[in-house]
Each structure stands twice: as structure tokens, then as C-alpha cells.
C-alpha positions in Angstrom: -32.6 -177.7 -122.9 -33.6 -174.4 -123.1 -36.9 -173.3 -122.1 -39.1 -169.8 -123.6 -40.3 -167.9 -120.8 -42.5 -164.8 -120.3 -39.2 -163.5 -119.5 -37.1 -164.2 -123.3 -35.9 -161.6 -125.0 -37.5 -161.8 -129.0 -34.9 -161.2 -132.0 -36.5 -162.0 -135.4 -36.1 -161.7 -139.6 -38.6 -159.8 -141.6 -38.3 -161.1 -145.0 -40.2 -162.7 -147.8 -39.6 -165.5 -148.4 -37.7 -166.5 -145.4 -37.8 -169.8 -145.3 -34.1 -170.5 -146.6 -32.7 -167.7 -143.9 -29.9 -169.3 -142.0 -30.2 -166.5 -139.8 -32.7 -167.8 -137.1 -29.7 -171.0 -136.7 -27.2 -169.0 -136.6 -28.2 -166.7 -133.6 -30.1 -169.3 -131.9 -26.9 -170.8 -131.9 -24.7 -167.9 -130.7 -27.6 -167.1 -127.7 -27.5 -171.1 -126.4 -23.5 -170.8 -126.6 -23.8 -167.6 -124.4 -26.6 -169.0 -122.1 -28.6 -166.0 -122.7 -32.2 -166.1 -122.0 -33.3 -165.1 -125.6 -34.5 -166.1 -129.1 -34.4 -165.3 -132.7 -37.5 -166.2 -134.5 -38.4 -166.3 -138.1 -41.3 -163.7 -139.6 -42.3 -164.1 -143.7 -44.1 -160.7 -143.9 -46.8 -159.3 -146.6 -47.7 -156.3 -144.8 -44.1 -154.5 -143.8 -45.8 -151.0 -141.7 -48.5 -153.8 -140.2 -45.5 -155.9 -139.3 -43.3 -153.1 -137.6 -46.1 -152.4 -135.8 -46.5 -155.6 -134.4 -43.0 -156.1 -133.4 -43.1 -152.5 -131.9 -46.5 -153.7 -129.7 -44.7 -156.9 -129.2 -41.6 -155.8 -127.2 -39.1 -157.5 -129.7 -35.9 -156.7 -128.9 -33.8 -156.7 -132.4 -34.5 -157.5 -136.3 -32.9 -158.6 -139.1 -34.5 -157.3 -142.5 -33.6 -158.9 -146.0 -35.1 -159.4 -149.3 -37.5 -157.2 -150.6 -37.7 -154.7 -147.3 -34.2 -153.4 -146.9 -35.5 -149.7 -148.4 -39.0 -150.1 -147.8 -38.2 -149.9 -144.3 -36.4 -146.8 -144.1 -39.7 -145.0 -144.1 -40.9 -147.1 -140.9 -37.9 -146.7 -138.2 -37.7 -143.4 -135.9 -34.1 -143.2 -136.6 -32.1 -144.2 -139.2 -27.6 -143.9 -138.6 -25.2 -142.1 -140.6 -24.1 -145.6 -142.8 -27.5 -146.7 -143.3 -28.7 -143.3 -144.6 -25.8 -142.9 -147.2 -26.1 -146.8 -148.0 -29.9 -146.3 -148.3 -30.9 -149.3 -147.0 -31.1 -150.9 -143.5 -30.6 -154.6 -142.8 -30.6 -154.1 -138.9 -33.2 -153.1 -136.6 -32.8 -151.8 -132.8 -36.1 -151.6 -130.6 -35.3 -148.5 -127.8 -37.2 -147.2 -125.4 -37.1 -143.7 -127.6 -37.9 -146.3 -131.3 -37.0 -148.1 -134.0 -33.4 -147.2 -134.9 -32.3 -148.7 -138.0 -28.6 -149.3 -139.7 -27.0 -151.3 -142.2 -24.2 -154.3 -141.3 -24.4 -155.7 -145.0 -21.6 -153.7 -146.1 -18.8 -154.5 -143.4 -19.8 -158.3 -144.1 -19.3 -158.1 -148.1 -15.9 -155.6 -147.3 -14.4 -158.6 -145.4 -15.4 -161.1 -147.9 -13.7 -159.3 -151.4 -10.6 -158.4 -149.1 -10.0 -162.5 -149.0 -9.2 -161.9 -152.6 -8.0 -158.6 -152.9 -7.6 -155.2 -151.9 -10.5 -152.4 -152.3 -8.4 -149.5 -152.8 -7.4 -149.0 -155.9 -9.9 -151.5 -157.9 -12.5 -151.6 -160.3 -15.5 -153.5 -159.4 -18.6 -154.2 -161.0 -21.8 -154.4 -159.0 -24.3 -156.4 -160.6 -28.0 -155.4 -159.3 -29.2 -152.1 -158.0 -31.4 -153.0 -154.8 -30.1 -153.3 -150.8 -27.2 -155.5 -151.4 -25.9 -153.9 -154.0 -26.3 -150.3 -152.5 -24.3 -151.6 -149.2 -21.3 -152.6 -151.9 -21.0 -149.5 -153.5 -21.0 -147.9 -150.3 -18.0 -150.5 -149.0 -15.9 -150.5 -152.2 -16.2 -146.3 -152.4 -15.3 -146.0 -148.6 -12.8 -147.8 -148.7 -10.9 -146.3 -151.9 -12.1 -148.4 -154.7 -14.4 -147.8 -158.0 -18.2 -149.3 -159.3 -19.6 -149.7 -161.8 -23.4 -150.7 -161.9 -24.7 -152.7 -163.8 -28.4 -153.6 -163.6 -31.4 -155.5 -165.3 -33.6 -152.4 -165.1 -31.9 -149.5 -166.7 -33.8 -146.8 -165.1 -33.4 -148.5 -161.2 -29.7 -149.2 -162.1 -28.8 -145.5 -163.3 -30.4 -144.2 -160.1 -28.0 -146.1 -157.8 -25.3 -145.1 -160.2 -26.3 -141.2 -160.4 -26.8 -141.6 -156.5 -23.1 -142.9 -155.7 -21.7 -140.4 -159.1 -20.8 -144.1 -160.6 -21.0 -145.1 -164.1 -23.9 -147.9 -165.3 -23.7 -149.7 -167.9 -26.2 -152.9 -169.1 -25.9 -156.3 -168.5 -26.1 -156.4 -172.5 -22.8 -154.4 -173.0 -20.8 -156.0 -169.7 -19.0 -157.7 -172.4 -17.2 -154.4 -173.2 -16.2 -153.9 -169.4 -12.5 -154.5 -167.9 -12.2 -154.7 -164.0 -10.9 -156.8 -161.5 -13.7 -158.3 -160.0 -17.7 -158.9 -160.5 -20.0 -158.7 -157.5 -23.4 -160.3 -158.3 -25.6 -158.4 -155.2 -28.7 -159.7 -157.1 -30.6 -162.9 -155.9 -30.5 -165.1 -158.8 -28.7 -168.4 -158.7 -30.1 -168.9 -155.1 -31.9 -171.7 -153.6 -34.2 -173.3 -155.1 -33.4 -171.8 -158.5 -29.6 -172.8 -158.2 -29.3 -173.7 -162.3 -29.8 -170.1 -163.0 -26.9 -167.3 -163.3 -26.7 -163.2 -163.7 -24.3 -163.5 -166.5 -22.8 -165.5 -169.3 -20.0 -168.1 -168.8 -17.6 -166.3 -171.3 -17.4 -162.6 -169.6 -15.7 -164.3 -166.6 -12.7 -164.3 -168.0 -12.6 -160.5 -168.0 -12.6 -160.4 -164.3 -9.4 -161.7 -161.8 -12.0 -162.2 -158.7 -15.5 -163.0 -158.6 -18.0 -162.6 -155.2 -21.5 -163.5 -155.0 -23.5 -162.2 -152.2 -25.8 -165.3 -152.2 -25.2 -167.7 -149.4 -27.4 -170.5 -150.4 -25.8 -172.6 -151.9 -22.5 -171.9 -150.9 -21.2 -172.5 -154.4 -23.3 -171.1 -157.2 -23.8 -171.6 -160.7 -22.0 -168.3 -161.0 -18.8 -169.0 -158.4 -18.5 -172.6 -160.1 -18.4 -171.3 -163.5 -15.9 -168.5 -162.1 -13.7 -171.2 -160.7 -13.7 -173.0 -164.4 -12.1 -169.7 -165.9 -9.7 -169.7 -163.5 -11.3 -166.6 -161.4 -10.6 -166.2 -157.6 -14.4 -166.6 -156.0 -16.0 -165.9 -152.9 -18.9 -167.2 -151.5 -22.1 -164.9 -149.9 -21.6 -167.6 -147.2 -18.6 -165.1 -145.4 -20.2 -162.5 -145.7 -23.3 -163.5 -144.1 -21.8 -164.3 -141.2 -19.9 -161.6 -140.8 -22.9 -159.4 -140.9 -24.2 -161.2 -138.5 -21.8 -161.2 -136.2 -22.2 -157.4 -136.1 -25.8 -157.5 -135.9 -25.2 -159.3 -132.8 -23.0 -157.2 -131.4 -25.4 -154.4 -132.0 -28.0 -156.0 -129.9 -26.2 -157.7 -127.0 -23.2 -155.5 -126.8 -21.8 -158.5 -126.3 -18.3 -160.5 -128.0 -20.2 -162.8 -130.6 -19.0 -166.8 -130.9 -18.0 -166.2 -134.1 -16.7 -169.6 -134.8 -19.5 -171.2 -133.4 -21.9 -169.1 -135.8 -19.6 -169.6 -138.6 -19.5 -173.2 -138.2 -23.4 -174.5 -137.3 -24.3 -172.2 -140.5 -21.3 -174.0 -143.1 -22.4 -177.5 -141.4 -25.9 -177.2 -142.3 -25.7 -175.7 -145.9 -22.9 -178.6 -146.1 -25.2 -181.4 -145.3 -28.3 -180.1 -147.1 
């Protein structure tokens, strides 16, 4: 059984809400497979530059930051890398000795997933939303040789992150008039608990070959399900979270994650909710 000392190292997510993450199980997991002394604790935050304070004060070792933060915070870390700053947003914290250096593993997790279905290079995609998860997958599908397009409920959010990446917008009123080869819905509608909503009508599946959404709970959404029925190639948030966090722990340990073991305690759980 393992026992928190004045001694464990202190990983945590700054979200809000949080209590759906699957991140806290998932590391826990990976540290108790490892035997390290350490622990990865959940934190629901309303006051984000109070709340990097804290953690700062606090000696925490390594955060994860998801919905709303992943901008906001760019303004709070001492350092932000290379990815991060062309992504514009940072899912990954590192506490050092010299600060708070922050970088973005959201976009090598939603690479991996859409190369299940397809190459990048080459292929249309249309990103549906305009905030942190949507940014890292314009920044994935462009780097690695492939085309957005954004599309977005707020016009004047969504032709920002389009002007940003030189990518056309369009409106989630005219995606009916849009050809490509796969829809990415980075937005968070459809997740848990409002699983009976979707981003986009049934009928303008059938204009795409593949279909990814970034939400991992549940593992099959209104969206993926209704993908499926139009005979679309889907892909679940679920893979992608877990390979993001996989890199997020090798980030902080420097150490080879369990990856199976991560992959597996997270499926089990949203498998047998």
C-alpha cells in the first residue's frame, strides 16, 4: 500500500471542472507501477494566477492544465517552449529551480490518434472549435503536411485562430458546403454529463471519410456513433489522451512511461462506468 510522506513528490491538474479528468488514475497508476515515491492529485481552480502561486509555494513538481486555462496560463509560466508558443496554448507544466516552464503535449497525442485512420500529409481537415485543443490540431495537421480549416461557434474567436495559422474559417452554418477528408470536433460538447448533445448535424457526416473527436468521456460520443452510422472511420479522444499523457510523463520523470498499463486502467474505468 502506498503511503504519502513529507518526502512525495506532488503532480497535479488545474482545470475547471475536473472532476471527470481520468488524468489523476492514470498517473497514479503509472507512479505505483514504477514504485516511485510520488502522486498526482486533482485541483478545480477559480483563481488560475492565485493557483500558480500556490503550487509555486507548494513545491509541486509537474501539472497538467485543461479546460478553460490552456491560454490563460501562458501569461503565468517563466518560460514557455518553441511548440507551445506557436500552438499558443500549454497543457504541460514543469516546476524548476529557475520557474515555471510550460509546453504543449496535446498535439503529439491528437497526431497519433488521426494517423490510426489516415495520413496527415496531404489532407484536408476540418477543425471544429477555436480554443486549446483545437489550436494544438492545427499546429499537428500543418506540421506535419496537411491543411485546416476552422470552423467555429464564435466567428470573431474562430477567424483569429484561422488568420493566426493563414487557414481559411468558415461557420458551422455553411459546413454543409465543405469537402475534406476528415472532421476534428476539438470543442467540448458531447462530453460527460451532456453526452446527448453534438457539434454538428447527422447528415454532414457523410461529407467526411474519417471522423476524430478529442473528447475522451465517453469513449464513444454522440458524434463518433453517428459517424459510425454513415459509414465514417472514427476515433476516439480516448487515444489521444493517453498518448499525451504518456509524454507528459516523460517530461517530468525522464523516465519510460507504462504505457499499456496507463492505457488500460484509463479504458477499464470509462468501460465500466
Amino acid at each position: 500500500m502506498f503511503t504519502v510522506t513529507g518526502t512525495t513528490s506532488t503532480y497535479c491538474v488545474l482545470g475547471n471542472p475536473v472532476a471527470h479528468s481520468m488524468s489523476p488514475l492514470m498517473h497514479n497508476t503509472a507512479f505505483r507501477h514504477l514504485g516511485m515515491d510520488a502522486i498526482y492529485l486533482p485541483f478545480e481552480v477559480d483563481d488560475l494566477p492565485a493557483a500558480v502561486s500556490g503550487l509555486k509555494a507548494l513545491n509541486i513538481k509537474g501539472a497538467s492544465v485543461t479546460h478553460p486555462f490552456k491560454e490563460a496560463i501562458i501569461e503565468l509560466v517563466d518560460e514557455i517552449d518553441d511548440t507551445a508558443k506557436k500552438i499558443g496554448a500549454i497543457n504541460t507544466l514543469v516546476f524548476t529551480k529557475g520557474g515555471i516552464l510550460g509546453t504543449n503535449t496535446d498535439w503529439v497525442g491528437l497526431v497519433k490518434t488521426i494517423e490510426t485512420l489516415l495520413p496527415i500529409s496531404d489532407h484536408t481537415f476540418v477543425v471544429l472549435g477555436a480554443g486549446g485543443a483545437a489550436r494544438a490540431a492545427v499546429f499537428g495537421i500543418i506540421s506535419h503536411g496537411g491543411k485546416a480549416i476552422v470552423a467555429n461557434r464564435s466567428e470573431k474567436k474562430g477567424r483569429l485562430l484561422a488568420d493566426e495559422f493563414d487557414m481559411p474559417f468558415v461557420s458551422l452554418s455553411k459546413l454543409e458546403n465543405v469537402q475534406a477528408a476528415c472532421l476534428i470536433n476539438a470543442t467540448p460538447v458531447g462530453m460527460y454529463p451532456q453526452e446527448d448533445d453534438t457539434p454538428v448535424p447527422t447528415q454532414i457526416l457523410t461529407r467526411y471519410k474519417a471522423v476524430v473527436d478529442v473528447i475522451y468521456n465517453p469513449v464513444q460520443t454522440k458524434l463518433l456513433k453517428e459517424a459510425q452510422s454513415q459509414g465514417c472511420m472514427t476515433a476516439s479522444g480516448f487515444e489521444m489522451f493517453v498518448h499525451q499523457g504518456i509524454e507528459q510523463f516523460r517530461i517530468w520523470t525522464d523516465t519510460t512511461p507504462p504505457a499499456k498499463e496507463m492505457r488500460d486502467v484509463v479504458y477499464q474505468r470509462l468501460m465500466n462506468k
